[in-house]
C-alpha positions as CSV (number, residue, x, y, z in Angstrom):
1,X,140.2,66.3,112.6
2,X,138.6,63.3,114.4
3,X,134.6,63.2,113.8
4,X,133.6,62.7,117.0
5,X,129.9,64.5,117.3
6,X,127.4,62.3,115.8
7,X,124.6,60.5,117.9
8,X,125.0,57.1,117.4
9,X,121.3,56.1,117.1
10,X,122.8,52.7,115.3
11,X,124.9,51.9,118.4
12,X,122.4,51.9,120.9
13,X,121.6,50.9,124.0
14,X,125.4,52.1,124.6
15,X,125.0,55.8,123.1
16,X,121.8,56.1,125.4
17,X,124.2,56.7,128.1
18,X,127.6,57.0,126.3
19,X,129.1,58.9,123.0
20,X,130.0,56.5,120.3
21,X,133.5,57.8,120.3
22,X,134.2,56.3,123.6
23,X,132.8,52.5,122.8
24,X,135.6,50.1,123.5
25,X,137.4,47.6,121.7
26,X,139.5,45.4,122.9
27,X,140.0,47.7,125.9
28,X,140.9,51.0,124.1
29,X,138.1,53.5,122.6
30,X,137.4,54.0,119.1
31,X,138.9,57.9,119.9
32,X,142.4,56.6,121.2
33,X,142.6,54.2,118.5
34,X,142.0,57.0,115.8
35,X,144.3,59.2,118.1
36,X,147.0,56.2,117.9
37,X,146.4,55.8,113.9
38,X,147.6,59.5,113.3
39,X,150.2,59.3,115.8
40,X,152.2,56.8,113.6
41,X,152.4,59.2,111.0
42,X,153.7,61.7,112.7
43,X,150.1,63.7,112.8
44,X,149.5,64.9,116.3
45,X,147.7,68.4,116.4
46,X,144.3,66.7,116.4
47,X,140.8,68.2,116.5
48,X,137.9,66.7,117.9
49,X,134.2,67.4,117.5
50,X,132.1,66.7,120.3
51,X,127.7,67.1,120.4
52,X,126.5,64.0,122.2
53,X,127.6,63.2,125.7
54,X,130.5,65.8,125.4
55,X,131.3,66.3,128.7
56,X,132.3,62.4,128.3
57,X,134.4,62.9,125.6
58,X,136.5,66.3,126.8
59,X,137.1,64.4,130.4
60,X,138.2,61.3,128.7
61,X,140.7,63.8,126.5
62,X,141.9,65.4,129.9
63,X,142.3,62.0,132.2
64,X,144.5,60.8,129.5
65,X,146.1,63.7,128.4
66,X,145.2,63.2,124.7
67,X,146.7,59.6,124.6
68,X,150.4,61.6,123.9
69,X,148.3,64.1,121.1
70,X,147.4,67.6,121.5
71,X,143.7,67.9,121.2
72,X,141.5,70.7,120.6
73,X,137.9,70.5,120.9
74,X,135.3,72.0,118.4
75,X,132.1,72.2,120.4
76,X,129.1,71.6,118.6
77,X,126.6,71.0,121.6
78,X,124.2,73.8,120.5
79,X,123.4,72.4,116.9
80,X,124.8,68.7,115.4
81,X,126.4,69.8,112.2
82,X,127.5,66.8,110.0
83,X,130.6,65.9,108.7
84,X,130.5,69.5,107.0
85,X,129.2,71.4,108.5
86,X,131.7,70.4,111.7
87,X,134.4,70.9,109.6
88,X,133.5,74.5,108.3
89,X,133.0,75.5,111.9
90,X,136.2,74.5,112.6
91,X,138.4,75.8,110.5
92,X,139.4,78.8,112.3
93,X,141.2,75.9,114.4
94,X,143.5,74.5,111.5
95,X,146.9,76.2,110.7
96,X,146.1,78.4,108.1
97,X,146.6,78.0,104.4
98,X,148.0,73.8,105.6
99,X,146.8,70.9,103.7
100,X,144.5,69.0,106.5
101,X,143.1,65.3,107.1
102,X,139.9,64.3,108.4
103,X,138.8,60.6,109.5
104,X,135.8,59.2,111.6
105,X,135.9,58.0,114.9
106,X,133.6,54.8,114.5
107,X,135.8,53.9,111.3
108,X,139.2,51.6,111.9
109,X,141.5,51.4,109.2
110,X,144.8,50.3,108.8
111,X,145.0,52.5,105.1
112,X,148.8,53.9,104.9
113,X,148.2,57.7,105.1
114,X,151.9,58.2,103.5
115,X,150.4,56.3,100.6
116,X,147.1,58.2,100.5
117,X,149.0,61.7,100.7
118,X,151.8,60.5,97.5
119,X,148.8,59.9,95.8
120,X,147.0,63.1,96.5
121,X,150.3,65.1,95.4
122,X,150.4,63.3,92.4
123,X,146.9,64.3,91.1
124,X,147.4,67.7,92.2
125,X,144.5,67.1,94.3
126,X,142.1,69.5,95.9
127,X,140.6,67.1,97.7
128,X,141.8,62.9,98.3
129,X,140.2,60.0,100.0
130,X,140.6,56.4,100.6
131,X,138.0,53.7,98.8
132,X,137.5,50.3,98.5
133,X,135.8,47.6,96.6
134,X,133.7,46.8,99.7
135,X,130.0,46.1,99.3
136,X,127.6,48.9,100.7
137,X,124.3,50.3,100.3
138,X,125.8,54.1,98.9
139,X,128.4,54.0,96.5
140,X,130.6,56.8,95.5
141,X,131.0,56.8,91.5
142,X,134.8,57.7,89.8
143,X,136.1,57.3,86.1
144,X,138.8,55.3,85.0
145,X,141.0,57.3,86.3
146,X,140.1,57.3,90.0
147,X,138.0,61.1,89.6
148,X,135.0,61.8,91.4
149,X,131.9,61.5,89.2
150,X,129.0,60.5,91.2
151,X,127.3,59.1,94.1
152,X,124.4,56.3,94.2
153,X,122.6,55.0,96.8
154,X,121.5,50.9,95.4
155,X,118.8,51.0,98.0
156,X,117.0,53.6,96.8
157,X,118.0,53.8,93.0
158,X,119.1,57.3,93.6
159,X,121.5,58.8,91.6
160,X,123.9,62.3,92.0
161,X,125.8,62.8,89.0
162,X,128.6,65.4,89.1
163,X,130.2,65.0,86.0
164,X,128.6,63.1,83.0
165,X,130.4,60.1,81.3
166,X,129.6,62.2,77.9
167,X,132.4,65.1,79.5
168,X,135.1,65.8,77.2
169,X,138.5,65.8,79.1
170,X,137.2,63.3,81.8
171,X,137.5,59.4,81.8
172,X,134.9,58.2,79.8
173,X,133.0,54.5,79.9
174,X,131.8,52.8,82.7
175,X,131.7,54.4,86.0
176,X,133.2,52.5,89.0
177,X,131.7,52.0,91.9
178,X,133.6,52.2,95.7
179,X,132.5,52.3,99.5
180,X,134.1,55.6,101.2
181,X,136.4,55.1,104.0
182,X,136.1,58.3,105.3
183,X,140.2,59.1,105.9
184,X,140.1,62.7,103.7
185,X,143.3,64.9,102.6
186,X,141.8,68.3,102.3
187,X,144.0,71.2,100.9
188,X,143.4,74.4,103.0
189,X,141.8,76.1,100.0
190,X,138.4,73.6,100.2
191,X,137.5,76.5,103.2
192,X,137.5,79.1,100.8
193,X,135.4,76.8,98.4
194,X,132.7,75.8,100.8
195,X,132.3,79.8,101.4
196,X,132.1,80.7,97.5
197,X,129.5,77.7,96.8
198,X,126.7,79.1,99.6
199,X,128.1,75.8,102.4
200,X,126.7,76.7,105.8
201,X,125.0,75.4,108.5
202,X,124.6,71.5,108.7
203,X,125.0,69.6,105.8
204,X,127.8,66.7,104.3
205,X,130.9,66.6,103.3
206,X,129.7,64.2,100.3
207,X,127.7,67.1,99.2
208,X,130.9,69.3,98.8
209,X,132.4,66.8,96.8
210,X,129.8,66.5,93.9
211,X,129.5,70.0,94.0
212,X,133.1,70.5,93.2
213,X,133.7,67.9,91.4
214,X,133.6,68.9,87.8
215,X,136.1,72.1,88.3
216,X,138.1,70.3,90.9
217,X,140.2,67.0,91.5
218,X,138.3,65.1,94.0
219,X,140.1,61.7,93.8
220,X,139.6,58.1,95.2
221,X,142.6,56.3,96.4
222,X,141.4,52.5,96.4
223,X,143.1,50.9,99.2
224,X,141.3,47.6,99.1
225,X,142.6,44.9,100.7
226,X,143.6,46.9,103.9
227,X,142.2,46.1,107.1
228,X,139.0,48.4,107.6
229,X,136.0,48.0,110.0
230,X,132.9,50.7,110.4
231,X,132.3,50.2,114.0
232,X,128.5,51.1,113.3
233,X,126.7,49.1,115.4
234,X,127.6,46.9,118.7
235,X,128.1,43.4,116.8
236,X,130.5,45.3,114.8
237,X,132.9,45.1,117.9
238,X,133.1,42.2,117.9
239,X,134.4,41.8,114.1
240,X,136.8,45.0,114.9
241,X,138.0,43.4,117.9
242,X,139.1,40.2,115.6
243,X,141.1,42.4,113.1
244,X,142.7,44.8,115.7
245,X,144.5,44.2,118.6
């Protein structure tokens, strides 16, 4: 699933008149270049989520046949649901009871999803996503050995801690500190999760994560060093355009 739905308010004056998903660099949308990074792993049964200029999005899908993908579209143009919120309302489009991946539209990354999926095996997973050592504003927090502890935003000096350094059976010591790339290996079974812990209407996947945290393996695969761009706002084309092609 392709996170396509959000409003862009950082990317304006292009989203006054355009969906985010669509903004161009080097001459080929952020959506076919996320198409295009699946595609070379083999992953092309794709879902999109449209809410902001969606007509846009669904004609650019059609005039271009889903850049060689088949691509199904979750409409959210009644209500904008976040990153969780869109993915619980699609899950009645994902094969059931197959492990899933998610990534954002307005994130380029050149992180090796065969890397990112060995690792998730190897954890016996619930849930895996790629990291780096990047600097940011919101930081998600992991123990030493790459588990999902907690989440701080530096601005603000707020803290969500999931599982306390104290825990017995988890990593103790210092907690480290990485920037989320937002490329996501779900197993099938976080559906039945979201359902169990009261998940519904609009809200984030970063939520879901603390909150299953300390019964479940939600891992960070640090991948710094990869190329990696959040296409956030307009001068950030510029720098994406630099690093790819």
């Amino acid at each position: 699933m392709i996170f396509s739905a959000g409003l862009g308010t950082r990317f304006k004056p292009w989203t006054d008149q355009h969906p985010k998903a669509l903004a161009l660099v080097n001459g080929k949308s952020l959506l076919q270049r996320n198409v295009e990074y699946l595609q070379q792993y083999g992953i092309k049964d794709i879902i999109v989520n449209v809410h902001h200029f969606p007509d846009q999005i669904e004609e650019a899908i059609k005039n271009n046949n889903g850049w060689g993908s088949h691509i199904i579209i979750s409409d959210e143009r009644a209500e904008l649901l976040e990153t969780g919120g869109g993915l619980l309302k699609a899950k009645s489009l994902f094969a059931p009871g197959e492990r899933f991946i998610t990534c954002n539209v307005d994130i380029l990354t050149d992180l090796d999803i065969r890397k990112l999926l060995n690792f998730h095996k190897e954890n016996n997973a619930l849930i895996s996503f790629g990291v780096t050592n990047r600097k940011s504003s919101r930081y998600l927090l992991f123990d030493q050995n790459n588990r999902l502890c907690g989440w701080k935003n530096t601005t603000t000096g707020e803290e969500k801690i999931s599982i306390p350094a104290s825990r017995e059976g988890v990593g103790s010591g210092e907690r480290l500190e990485k920037a989320y790339s937002c490329v996501v290996i779900f197993e099938y079974a976080i559906f039945k999760l979201m359902d169990e812990n009261n998940f519904s209407g609009k809200f984030s996947l970063i939520d879901v994560y603390l909150k299953l945290a300390p019964d479940h393996h939600i891992m960070g695969y640090d991948h710094s060093g990869d190329r990696l761009v959040d296409v956030g706002k307009p001068e950030s084309v510029a720098l994406a355009a630099s690093i790819f092609p």
